[in-house]
LUMGU-224528 format. One record per atom (N, C-alpha, C, O, CB): residue in one letter; x, y, z. Coordinates in steps of 0.05 Angstrom, whole numbers, plus 5000, padded with zeros to 4 digits. Glycine has a CB too. Layout:
AXYZ;...
END
This chain:
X564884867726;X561984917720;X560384817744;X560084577747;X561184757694;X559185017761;X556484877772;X554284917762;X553685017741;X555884917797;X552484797788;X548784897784;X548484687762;X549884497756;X547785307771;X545984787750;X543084667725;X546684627705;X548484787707;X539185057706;X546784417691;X547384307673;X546984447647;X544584397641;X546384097675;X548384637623;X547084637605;X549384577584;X551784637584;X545484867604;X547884437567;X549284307539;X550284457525;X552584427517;X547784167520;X548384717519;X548784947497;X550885067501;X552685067485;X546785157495;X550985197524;X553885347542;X554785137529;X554085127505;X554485397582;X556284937538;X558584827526;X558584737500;X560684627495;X559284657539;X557184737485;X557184747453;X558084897434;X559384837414;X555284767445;X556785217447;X556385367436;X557185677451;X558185867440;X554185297427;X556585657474;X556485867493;X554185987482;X552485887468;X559186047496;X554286277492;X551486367502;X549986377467;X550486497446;X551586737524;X548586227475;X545886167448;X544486457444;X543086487424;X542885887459;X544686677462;X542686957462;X544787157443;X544087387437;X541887127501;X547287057435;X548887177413;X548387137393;X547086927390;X551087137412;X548987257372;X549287287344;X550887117334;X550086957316;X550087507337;X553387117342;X555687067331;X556586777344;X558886747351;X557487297336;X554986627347;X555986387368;X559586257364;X560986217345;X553686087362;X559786237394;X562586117395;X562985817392;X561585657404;X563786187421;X565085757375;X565085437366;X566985357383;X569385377379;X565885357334;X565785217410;X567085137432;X569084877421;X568384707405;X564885067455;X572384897438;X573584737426;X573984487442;X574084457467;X575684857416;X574384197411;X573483917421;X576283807422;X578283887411;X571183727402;X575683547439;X578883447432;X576783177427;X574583147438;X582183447462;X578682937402;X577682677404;X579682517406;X581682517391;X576082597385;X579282387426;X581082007430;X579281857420;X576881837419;X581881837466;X582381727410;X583381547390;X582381737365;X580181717353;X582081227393;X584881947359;X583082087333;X585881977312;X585682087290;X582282547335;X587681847314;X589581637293;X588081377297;X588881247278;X593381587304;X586681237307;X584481027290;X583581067270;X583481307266;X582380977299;X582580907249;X581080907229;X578880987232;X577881107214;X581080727217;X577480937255;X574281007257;X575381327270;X574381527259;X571680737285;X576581357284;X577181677303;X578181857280;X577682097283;X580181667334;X579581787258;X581381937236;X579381977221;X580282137204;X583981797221;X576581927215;X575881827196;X573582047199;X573082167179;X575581517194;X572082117222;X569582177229;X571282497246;X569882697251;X567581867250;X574482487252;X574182737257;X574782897235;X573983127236;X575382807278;X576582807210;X575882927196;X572783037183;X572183267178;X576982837186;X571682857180;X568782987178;X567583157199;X565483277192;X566882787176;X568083187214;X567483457240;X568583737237;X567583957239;X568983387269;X571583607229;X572783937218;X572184057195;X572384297190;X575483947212;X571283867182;X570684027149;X567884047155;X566784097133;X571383817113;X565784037175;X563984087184;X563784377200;X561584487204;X563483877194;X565984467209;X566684727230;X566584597247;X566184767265;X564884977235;X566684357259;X566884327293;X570884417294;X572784397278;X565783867308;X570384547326;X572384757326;X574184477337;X573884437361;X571885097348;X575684297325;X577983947332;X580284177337;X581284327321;X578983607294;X580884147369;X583284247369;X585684097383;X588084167385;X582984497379;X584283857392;X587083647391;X586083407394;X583783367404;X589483677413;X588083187385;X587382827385;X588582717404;X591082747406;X588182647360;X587482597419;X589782377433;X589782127425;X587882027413;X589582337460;X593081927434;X592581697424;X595181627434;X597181657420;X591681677393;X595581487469;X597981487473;X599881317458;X599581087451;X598181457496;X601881487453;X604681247437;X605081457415;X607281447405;X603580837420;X602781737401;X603381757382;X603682097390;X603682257371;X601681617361;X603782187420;X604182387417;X606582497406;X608682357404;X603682437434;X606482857394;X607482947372;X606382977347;X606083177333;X608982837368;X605782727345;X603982787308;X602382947307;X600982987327;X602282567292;X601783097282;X599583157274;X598183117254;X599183127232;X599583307275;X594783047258;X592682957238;X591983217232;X591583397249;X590382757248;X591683237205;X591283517188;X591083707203;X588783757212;X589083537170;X592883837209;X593784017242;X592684057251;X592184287257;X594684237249;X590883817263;X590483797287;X593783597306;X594883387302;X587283637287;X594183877333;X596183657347;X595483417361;X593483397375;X597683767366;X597183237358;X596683027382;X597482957399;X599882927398;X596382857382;X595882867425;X598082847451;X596882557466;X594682447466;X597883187478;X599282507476;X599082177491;X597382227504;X595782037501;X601382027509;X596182407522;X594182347548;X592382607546;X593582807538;X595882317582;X589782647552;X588182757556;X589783027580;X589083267577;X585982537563;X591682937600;X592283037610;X594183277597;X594183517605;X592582887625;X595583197580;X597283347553;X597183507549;X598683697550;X597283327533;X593783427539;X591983577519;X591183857528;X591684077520;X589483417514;X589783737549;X588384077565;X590084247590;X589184367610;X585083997584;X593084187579;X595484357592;X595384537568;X595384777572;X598684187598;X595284437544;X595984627509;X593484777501;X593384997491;X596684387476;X591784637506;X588184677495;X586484787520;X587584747541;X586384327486;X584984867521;X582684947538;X579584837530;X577384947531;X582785247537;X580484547522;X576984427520;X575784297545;X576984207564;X576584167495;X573184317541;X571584207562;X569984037540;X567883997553;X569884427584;X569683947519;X568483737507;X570083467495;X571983527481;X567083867487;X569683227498;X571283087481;X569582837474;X567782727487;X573983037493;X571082757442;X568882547436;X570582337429;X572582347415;X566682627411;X569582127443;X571281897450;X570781597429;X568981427431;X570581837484;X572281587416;X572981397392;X574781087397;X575680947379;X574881597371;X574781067416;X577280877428;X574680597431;X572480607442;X579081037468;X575680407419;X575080137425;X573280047456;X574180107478;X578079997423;X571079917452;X570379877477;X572179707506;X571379707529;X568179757470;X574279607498;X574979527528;X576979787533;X578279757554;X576679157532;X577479997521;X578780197531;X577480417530;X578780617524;X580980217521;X574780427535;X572680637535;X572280727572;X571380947579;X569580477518;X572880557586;X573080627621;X575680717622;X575280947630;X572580357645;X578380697619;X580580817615;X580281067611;X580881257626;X581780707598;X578881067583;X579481347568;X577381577580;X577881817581;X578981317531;X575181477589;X573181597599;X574281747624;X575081987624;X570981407605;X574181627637;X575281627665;X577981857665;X578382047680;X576481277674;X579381777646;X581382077642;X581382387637;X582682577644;X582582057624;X578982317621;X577282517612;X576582677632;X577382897637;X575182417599;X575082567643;X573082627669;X575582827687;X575383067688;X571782247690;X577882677703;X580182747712;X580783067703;X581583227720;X582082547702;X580483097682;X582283227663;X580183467662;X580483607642;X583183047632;X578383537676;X576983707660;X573583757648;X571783927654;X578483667643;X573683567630;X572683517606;X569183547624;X568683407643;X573983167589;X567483697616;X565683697619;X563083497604;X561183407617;X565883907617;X563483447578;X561983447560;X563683067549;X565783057536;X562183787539;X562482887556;X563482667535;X561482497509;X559282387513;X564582437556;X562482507489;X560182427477;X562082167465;X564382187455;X558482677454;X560681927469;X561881597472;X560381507447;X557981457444;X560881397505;X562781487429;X560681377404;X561980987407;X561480817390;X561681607361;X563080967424;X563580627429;X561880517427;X560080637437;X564380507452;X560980227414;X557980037425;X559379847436;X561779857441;X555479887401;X557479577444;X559779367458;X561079437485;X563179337491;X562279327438;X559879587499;X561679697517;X560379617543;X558179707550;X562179997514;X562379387560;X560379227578;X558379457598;X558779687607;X562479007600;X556679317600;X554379467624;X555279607646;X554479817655;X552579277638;X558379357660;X558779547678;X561279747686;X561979847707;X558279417696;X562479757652;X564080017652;X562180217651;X562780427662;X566080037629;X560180187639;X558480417625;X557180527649;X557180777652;X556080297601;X556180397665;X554080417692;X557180607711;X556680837717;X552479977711;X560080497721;X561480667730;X562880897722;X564181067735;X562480557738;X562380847687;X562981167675;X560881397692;X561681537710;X562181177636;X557981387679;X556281547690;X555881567712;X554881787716;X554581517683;X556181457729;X555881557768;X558781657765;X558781887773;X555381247801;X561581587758;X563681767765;X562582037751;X562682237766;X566681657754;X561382097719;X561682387708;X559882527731;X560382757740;X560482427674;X557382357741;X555182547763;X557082637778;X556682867786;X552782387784;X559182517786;X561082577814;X562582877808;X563083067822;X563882297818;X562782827784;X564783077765;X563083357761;X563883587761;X565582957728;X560683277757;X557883527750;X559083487727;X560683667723;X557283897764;X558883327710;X559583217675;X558283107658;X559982967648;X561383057670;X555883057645;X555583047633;X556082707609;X558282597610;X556183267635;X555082657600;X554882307573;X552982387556;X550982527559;X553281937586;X554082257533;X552882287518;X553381977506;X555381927493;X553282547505;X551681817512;X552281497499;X552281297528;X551381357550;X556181487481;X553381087521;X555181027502;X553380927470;X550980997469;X557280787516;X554380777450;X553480667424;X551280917417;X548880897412;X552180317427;X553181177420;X551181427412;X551881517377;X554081407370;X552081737436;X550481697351;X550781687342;X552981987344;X554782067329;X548881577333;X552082087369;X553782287372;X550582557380;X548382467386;X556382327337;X551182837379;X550383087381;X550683247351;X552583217335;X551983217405;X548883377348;X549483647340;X547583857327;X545483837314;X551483627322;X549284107337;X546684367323;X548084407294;X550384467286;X546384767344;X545284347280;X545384407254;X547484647246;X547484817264;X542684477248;X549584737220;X550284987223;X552484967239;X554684947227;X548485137233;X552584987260;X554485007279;X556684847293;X558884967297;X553285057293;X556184527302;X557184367311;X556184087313;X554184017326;X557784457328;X557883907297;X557183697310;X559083487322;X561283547313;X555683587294;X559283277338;X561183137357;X559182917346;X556882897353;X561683217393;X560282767331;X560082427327;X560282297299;X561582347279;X557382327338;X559382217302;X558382037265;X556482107248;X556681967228;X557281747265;X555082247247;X551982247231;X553382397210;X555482517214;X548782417247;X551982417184;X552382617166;X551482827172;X549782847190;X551682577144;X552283047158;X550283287158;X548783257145;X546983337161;X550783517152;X547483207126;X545683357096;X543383337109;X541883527103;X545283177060;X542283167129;X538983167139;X538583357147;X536483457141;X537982997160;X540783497164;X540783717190;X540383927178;X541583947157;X543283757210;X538184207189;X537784397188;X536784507208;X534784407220;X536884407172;X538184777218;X538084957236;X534585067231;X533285147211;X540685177231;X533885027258;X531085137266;X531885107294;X534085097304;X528084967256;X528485107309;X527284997336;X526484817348;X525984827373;X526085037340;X525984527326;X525984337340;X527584137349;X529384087333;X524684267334;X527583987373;X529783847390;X529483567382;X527683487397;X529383887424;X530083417371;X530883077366;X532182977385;X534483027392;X532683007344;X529782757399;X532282637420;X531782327405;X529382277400;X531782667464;X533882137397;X533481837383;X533781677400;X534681767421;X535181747362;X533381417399;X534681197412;X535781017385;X536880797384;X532381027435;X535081207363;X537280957339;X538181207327;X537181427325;X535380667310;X540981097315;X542381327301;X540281417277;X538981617273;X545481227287;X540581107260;X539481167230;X537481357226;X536881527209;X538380927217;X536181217258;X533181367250;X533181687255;X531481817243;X530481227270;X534581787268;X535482027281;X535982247249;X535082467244;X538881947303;X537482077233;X538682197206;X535382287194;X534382507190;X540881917183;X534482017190;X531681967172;X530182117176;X529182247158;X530281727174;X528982167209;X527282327216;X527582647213;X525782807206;X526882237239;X530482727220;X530382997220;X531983077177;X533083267167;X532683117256;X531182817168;X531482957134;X528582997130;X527983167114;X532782717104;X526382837146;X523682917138;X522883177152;X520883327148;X521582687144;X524383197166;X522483537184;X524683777171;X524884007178;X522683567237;X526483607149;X528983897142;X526883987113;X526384207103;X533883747130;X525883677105;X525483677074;X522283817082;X521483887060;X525683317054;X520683867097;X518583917110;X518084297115;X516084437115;X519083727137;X521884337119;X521684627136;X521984677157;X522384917163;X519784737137;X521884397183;X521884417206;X524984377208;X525484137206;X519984247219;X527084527211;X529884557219;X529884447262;X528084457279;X530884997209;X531984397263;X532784297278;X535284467304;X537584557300;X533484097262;X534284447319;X535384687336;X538684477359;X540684577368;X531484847364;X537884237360;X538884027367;X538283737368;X536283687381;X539184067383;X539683487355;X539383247351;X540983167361;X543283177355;X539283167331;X539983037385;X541782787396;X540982567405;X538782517415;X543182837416;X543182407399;X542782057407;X542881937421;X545181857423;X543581907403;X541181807439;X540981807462;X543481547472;X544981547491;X537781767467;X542981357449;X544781097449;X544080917455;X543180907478;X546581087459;X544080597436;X542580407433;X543080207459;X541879997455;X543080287405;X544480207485;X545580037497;X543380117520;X542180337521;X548880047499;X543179917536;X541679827561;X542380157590;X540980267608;X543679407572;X544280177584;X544780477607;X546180717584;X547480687563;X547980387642;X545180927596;X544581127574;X546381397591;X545881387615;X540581177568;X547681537587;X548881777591;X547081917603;X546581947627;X549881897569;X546082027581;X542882257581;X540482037569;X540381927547;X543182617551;X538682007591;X536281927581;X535482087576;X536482307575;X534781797592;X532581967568;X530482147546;X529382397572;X529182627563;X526881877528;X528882357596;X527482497611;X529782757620;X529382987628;X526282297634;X531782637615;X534782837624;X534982987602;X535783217605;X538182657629;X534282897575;X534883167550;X532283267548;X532083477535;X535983057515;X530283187557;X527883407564;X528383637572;X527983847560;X526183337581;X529583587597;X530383807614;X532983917604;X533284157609;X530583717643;X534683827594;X536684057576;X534584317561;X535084557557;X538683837545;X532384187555;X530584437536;X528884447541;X527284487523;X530084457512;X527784407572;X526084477572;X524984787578;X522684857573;X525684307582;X526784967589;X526385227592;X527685407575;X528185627584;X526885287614;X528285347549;X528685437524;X527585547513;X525785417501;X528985337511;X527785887508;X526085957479;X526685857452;X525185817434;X526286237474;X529185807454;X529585737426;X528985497414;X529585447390;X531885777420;X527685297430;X526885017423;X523185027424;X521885077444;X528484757450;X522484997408;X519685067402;X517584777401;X515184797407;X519785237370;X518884477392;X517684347393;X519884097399;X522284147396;X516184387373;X518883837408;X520783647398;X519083357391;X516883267399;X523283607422;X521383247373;X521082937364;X522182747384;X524382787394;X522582877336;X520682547389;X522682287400;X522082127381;X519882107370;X522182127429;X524381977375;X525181717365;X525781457386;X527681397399;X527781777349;X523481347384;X523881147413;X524280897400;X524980927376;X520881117436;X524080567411;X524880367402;X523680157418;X523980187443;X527480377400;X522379967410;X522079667431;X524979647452;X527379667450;X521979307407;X523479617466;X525879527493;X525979677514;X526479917512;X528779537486;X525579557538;X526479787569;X523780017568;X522380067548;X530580037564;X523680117592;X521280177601;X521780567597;X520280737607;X520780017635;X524380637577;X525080997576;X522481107567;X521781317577;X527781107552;X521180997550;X519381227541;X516581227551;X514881397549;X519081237510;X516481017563;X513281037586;X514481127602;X512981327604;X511480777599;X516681187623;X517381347636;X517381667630;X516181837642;X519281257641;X519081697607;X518081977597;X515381997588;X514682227585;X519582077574;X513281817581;X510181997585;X509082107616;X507482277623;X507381767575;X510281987626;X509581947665;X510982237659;X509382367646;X511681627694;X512982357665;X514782547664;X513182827642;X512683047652;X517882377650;X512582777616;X511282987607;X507683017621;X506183197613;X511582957573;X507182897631;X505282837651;X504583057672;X502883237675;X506282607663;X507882887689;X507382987713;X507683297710;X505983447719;X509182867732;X510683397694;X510983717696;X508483887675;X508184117669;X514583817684;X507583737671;X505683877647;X507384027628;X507784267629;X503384107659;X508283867611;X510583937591;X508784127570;X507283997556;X512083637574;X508784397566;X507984477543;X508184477516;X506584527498;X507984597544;X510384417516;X511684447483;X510084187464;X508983977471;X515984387483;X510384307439;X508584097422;X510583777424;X512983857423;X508184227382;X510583577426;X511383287424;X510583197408;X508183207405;X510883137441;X512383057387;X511382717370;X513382597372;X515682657374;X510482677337;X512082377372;X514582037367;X513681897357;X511281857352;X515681847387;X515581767353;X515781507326;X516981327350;X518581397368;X518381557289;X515481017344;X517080727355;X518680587341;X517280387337;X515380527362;X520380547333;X522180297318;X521880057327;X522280007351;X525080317319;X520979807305;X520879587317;X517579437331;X517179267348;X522979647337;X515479637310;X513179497318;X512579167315;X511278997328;X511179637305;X514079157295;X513178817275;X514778587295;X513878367300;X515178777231;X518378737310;X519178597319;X518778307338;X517678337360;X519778727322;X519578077333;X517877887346;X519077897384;X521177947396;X518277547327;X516577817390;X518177857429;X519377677433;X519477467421;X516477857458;X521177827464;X523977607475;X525977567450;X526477357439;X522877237485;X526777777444;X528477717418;X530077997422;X529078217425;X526477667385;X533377897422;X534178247417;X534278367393;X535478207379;X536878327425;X533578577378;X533978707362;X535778867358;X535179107362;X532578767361;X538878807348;X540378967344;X541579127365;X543979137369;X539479067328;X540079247376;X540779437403;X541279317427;X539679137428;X538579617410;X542879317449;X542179077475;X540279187481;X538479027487;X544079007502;X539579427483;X537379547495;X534479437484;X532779357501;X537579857490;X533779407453;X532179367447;X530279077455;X528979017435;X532979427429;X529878917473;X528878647482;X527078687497;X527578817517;X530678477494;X524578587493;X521378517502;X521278317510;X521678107498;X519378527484;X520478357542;X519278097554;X516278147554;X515978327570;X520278037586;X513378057541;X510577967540;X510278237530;X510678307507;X508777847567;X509278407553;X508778677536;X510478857547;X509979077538;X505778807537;X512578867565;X514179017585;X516479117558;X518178957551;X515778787617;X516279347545;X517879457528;X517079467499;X517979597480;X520079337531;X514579247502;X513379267470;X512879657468;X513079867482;X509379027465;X511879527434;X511979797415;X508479847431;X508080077439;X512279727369;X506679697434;X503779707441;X504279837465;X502880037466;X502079437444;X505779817485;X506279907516;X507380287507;X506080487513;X509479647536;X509580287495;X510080547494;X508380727474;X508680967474;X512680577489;X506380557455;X504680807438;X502680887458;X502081127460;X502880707407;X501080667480;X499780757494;X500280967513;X498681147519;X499080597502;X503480937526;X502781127536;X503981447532;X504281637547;X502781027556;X504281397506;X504981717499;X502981817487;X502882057481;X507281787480;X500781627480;X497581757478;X496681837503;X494982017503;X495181557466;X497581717529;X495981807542;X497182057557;X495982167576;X494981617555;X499682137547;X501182367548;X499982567527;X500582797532;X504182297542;X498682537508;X498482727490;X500782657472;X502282817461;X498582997502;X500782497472;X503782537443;X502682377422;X501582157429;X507682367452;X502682427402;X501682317378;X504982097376;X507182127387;X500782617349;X504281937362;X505781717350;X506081637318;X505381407314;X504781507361;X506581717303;X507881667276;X507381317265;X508281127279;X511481737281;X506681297254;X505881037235;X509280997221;X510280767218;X502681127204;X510281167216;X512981137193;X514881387194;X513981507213;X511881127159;X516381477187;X518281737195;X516382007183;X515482207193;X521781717177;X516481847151;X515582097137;X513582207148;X513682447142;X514782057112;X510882147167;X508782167173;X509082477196;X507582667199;X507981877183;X511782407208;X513282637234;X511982957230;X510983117246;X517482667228;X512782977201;X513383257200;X509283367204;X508383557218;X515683367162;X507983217189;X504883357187;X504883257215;X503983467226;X501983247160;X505183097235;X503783117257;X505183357271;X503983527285;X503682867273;X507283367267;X507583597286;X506783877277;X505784037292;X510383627293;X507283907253;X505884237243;X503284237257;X502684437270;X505084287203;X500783967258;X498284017270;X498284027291;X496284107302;X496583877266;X500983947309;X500883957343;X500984237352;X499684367368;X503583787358;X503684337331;X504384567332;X501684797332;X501684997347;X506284577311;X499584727311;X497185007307;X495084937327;X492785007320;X495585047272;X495484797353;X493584807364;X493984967383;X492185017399;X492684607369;
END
């Protein structure tokens, strides 16, 4: 794969079809309890699982799906370029890193706990690869309908046009059940991931959609902590982003210098407060949400202007 990066191609392939192709995934550690557990829920979802790895146990098969000791195995038998990686954080640079080797275009890292600086030499090796993160401590991807690679349930998700990018899983679920229960279907939801270095930042899945017909509006789900979403107002700013925008902050009440759950989430005075990023996605034009439910009427009104 060279050139512009696109997600969809490897999701889905060409999105201007009818009939979209359910591009095929492989997941490590898919004989774990957490990897056994969540890819069954992918397959009985239609994600196209066409093999597990998990060295020591190649041969077996998890509800036929085959499994093979090494990534390398795998895509001698298979022809995937996506894989979603389930393996324990001190074997998340191992497994990554194989991946990468092997192929694999597309990794979506649902690990948390995963020190800073495996995570920081995963992502400059995938740049090296023209590859692609999704995470790490992500809730995972997916188009409504069609595919998803990680943990989230389905029932929120519904196929439309608008793009969800989160920085918390839960809220990722919550928000797009209010724009499903609303009417506003969902064209793609993904998680950006709660940890201090990020795969795809928020300004990087902009630009996955940003020259999209088929993405008509999007939500962010942002959070106290680190300076991502005043950077992305600077960013819808600078390109003069057209598309309609809202977001929601998590973590207004939170008290400062305190982590919240996320490593990412921690405020020093006002450097990451919830006050720092509402300002400046007002001064982006982006409306900001009081509560989830609130999402769906601001954006229908962003939308009719």
């Amino acid at each position: 794969m060279t050139g512009k990066f696109d997600i969809f191609e490897l999701l889905i392939g060409d999105p201007g079809e009818r009939d979209y192709e359910k591009k095929p995934v492989i997941i490590q550690g898919i004989t774990g309890n957490f990897g056994s557990a969540h890819a069954r829920l992918m397959k009985a979802y239609g994600t196209n699982v066409v093999a597990g790895i998990t060295p020591g146990k190649g041969g077996q098969d998890f509800e036929g799906i085959p499994v093979y000791n090494s990534v390398q195995e795998a895509c001698k038998n298979v022809d995937a370029k996506i894989s979603g990686i389930f393996v324990p954080a001190p074997f998340f640079l191992k497994a990554a890193k194989e991946a990468l080797d092997n192929g694999i275009k597309l990794l979506v890292a649902i690990p948390e706990h995963v020190p800073v600086r495996d995570a920081i030499d995963v992502v400059e090796y995938a740049k090296s690869k023209n590859a692609r993160i999704i995470g790490p401590n992500t809730p995972g991807v997916i188009v409504p309908e069609i595919t998803k690679i990680g943990i989230m349930p389905h029932q929120p998700f519904k196929p439309g046009t608008t793009a969800v990018f989160s920085r918390s899983g839960t809220l990722m679920y919550e928000v797009s059940f209010h724009l499903s229960k609303a009417g506003i279907g969902q064209r793609i939801a993904l998680g950006i991931g709660g940890d201090p270095i990020n795969g795809t930042n928020l300004i990087e899945a902009f630009e996955l959609i940003r020259h999209r017909d088929d993405v008509e509006s999007v939500v962010i789900v942002g959070e106290i902590g680190g300076d991502a979403e005043e950077q992305l107002a600077e960013y819808i700013m600078k390109i003069n982003f057209t598309k309609p925008v809202v977001g929601y902050i998590a973590g207004r009440s939170a008290p400062k210098e305190k982590t919240m759950g996320h490593a990412g989430a921690i405020i020093y005075g006002n450097y990451g407060s919830a006050e720092s990023k509402i300002s400046s996605f007002t001064n982006a034009n982006v409306p900001v949400a009081k509560r989830p439910a609130e999402i769906p009427e601001l954006l229908l009104r962003k939308m009719k202007k």
